[in-house]
C-alpha positions as CSV (number, residue, x, y, z in Angstrom):
1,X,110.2,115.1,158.9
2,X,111.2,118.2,160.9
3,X,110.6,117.8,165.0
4,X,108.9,121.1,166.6
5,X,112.5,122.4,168.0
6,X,113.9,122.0,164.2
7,X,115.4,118.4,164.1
8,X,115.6,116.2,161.0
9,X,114.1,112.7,162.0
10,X,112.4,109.7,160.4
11,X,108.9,109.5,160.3
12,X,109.0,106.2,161.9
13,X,110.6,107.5,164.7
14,X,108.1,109.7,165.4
15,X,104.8,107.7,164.1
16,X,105.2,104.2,165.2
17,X,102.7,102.4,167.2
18,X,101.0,106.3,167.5
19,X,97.4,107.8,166.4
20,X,97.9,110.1,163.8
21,X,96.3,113.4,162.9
22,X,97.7,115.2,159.6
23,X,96.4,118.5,158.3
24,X,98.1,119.9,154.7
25,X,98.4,122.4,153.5
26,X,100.9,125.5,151.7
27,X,101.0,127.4,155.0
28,X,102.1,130.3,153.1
29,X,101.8,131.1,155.4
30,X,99.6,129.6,158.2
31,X,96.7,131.8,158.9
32,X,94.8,131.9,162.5
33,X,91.8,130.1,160.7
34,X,94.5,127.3,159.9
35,X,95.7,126.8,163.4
36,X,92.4,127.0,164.9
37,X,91.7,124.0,162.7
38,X,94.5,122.1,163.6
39,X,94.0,122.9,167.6
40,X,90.1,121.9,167.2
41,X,90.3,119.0,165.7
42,X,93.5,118.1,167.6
43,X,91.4,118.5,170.9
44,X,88.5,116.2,169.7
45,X,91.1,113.8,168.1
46,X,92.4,112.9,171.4
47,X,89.2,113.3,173.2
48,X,88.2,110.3,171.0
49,X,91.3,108.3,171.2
50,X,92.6,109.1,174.4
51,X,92.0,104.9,175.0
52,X,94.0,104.1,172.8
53,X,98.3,102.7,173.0
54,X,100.7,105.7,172.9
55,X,99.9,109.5,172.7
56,X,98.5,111.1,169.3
57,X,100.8,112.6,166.8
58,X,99.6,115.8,164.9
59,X,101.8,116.5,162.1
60,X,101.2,119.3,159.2
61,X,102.2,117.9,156.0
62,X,103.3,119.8,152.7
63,X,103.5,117.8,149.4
64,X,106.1,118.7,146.9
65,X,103.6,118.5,144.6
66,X,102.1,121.3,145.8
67,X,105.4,123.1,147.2
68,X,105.6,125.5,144.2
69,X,102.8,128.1,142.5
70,X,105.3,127.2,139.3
71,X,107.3,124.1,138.4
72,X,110.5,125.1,140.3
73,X,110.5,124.4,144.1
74,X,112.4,126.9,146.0
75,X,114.2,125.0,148.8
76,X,114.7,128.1,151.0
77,X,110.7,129.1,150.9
78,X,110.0,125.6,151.8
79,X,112.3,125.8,154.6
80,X,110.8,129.2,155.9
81,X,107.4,127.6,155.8
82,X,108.6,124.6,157.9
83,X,110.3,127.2,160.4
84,X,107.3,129.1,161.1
85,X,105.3,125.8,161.8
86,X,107.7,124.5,164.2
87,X,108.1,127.7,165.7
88,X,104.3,127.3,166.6
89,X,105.5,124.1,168.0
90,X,104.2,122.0,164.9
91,X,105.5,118.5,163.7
92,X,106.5,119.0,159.9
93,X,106.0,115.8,157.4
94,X,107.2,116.5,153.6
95,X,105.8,113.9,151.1
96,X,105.6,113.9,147.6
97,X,101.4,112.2,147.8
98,X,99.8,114.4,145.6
99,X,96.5,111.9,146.3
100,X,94.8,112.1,149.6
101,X,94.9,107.9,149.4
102,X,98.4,107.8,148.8
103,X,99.1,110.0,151.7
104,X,96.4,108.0,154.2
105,X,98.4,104.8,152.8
106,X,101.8,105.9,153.5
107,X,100.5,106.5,156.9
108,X,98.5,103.5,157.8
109,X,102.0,101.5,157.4
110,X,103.6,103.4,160.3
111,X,101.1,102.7,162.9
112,X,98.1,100.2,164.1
113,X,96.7,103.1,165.6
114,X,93.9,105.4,164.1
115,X,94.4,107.9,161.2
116,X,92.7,110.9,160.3
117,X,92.9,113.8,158.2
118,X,91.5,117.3,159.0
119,X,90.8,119.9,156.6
120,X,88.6,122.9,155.4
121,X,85.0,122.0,153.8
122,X,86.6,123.4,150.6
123,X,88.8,120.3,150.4
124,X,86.1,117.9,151.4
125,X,84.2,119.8,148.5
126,X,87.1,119.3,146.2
127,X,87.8,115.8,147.0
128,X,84.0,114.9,145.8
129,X,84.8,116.2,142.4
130,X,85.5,114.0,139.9
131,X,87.9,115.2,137.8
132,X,90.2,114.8,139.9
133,X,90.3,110.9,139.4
134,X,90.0,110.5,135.9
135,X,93.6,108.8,135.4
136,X,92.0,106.0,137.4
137,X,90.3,103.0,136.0
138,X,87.4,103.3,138.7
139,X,87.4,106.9,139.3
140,X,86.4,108.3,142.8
141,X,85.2,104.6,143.6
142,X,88.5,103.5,143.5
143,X,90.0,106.4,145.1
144,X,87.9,106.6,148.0
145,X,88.2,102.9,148.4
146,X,91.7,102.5,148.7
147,X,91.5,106.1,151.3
148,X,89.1,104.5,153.6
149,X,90.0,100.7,153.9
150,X,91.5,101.0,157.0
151,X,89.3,102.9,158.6
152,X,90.7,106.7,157.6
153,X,88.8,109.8,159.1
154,X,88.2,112.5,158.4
155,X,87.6,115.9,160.4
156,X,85.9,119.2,158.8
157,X,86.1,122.8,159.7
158,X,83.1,124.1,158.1
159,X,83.4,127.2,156.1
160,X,81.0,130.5,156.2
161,X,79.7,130.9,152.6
162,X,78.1,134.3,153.1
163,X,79.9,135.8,155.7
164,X,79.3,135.1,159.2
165,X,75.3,134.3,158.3
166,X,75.3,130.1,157.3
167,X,78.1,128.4,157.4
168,X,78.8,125.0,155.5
169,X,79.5,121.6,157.6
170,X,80.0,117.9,156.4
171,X,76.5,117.6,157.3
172,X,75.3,120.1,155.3
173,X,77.1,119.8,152.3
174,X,75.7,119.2,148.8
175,X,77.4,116.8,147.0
176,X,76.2,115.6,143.0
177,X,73.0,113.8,143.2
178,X,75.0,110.0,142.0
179,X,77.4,110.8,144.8
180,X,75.1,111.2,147.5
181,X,74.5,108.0,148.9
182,X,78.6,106.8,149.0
183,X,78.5,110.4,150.9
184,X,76.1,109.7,153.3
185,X,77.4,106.5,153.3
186,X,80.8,107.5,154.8
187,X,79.0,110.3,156.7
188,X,76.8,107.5,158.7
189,X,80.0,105.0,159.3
190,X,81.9,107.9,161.0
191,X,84.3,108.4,158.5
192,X,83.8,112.2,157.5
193,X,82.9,114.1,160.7
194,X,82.2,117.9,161.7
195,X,85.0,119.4,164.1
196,X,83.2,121.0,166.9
197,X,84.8,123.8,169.2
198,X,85.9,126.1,166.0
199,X,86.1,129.9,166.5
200,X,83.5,131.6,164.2
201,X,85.6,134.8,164.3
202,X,88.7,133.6,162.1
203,X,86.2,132.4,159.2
204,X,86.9,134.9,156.2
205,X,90.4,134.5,156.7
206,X,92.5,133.2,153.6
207,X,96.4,132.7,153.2
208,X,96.3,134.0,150.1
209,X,94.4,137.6,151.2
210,X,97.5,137.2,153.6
211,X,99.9,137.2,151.4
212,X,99.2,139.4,148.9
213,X,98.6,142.0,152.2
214,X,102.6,140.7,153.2
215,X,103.8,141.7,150.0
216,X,101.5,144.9,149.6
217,X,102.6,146.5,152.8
218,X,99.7,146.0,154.1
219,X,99.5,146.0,158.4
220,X,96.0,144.1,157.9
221,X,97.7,140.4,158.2
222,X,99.5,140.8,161.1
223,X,96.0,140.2,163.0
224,X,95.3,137.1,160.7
225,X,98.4,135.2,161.2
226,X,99.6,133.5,164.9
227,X,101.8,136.2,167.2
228,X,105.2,134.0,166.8
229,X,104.7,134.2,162.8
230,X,104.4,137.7,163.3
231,X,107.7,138.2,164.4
232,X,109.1,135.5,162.2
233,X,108.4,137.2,159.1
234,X,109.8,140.6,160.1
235,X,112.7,139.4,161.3
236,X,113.5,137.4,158.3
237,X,111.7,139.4,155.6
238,X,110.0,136.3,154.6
239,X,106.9,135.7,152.1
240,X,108.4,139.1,150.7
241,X,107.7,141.3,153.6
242,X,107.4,144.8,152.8
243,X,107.9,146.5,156.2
């Protein structure tokens, strides 16, 4: 785990005794959409557990799993992702919990205190599919019960489908018609919840249109990407920069 000013420390240290919020993701690199998840659903995070022992933790987490577009993880990238979250005075976790539960598990062990999870609708979207739990003997039953068993939420920044026109909430979305009733299920019990106080205007924005405009030469991303992260990439030529 990497503090906000850049030190190495154990989770533990860091987590105990504390609510926790985690967002993940590749932050390659992180977008304004990304933060303004991460400072929405922080806000309503403590709003909500401001009662309870010790001050809530917000961590962004990057799984090796996930670390690499190919099969070799490149310690430096990693490292320049980490920088340009703390520089935005982030909290950095590195796992290797490629599962949602695994993750939620690891946590629940270093505190009493509430856990949740924020992400896009995309990943709530994702998470209902069931392909992704195959390898397990009761499927997305299991999975979902070993996540939520100790109370888990979840918080979702909704996601404009056509535009700016409709956009997509937790209480909106479709889910397959044998699924709908564990969905509403966790819906009704508080588990999955909308984040409120989002900013419409960064919806459209994707890391990986970022990206590709970083390594283009493309000026375009330097208005979809925080000011600090800005000057991080020039200075360090990172994600490929062509200046």
């Amino acid at each position: 785990m990497f503090t906000a000013d850049g030190e190495v420390v154990q989770a533990a240290e860091v987590l105990y005794k504390k609510p926790i919020l985690v967002v993940r993701g590749s932050f390659r690199p992180i977008t304004n959409a990304t933060l303004d998840l991460i400072e929405s659903a922080r806000e309503q995070f403590a709003r909500e557990h401001q009662n309870q022992a010790g001050t809530a933790v917000v961590l962004t987490e990057m799984t090796l799993r996930h670390l690499a577009e190919q099969d070799v993880i490149h310690p430096r990238d990693f490292l320049d992702r980490a920088d340009t979250l703390c520089a935005l005075g982030l909290t950095v976790l590195v796992s290797n919990y490629a599962r949602y539960f695994r993750l939620a598990a690891y946590l629940v062990r270093q505190t009493k205190q509430q856990v949740a999870i924020a992400m896009g609708l995309r990943r709530l979207r994702e998470m209902f599919d069931e392909k992704y739990y195959t390898d397990l003997d009761g499927g997305i039953l299991e999975a979902f019960g070993r996540m939520f068993k100790n109370d888990l939420k979840l918080y979702i920044y909704p996601v404009s489908e056509d535009g700016q026109a409709r956009f997509v909430t937790a209480e909106t979305l479709e889910v397959a018609p044998h699924l709908r009733h564990l969905y509403a299920h966790l819906l009704r019990n508080g588990h999955i919840v909308d984040i409120q106080g989002y900013h419409r205007e960064y919806q459209g924005i994707h890391a990986r249109d970022v990206l590709a405009c970083i390594r283009s030469g493309d000026s375009q991303w330097e208005g979809m990407v925080p000011t600090p992260v800005v000057h991080m990439v020039k200075e360090r030529k990172l994600f490929e920069w062509r200046g």
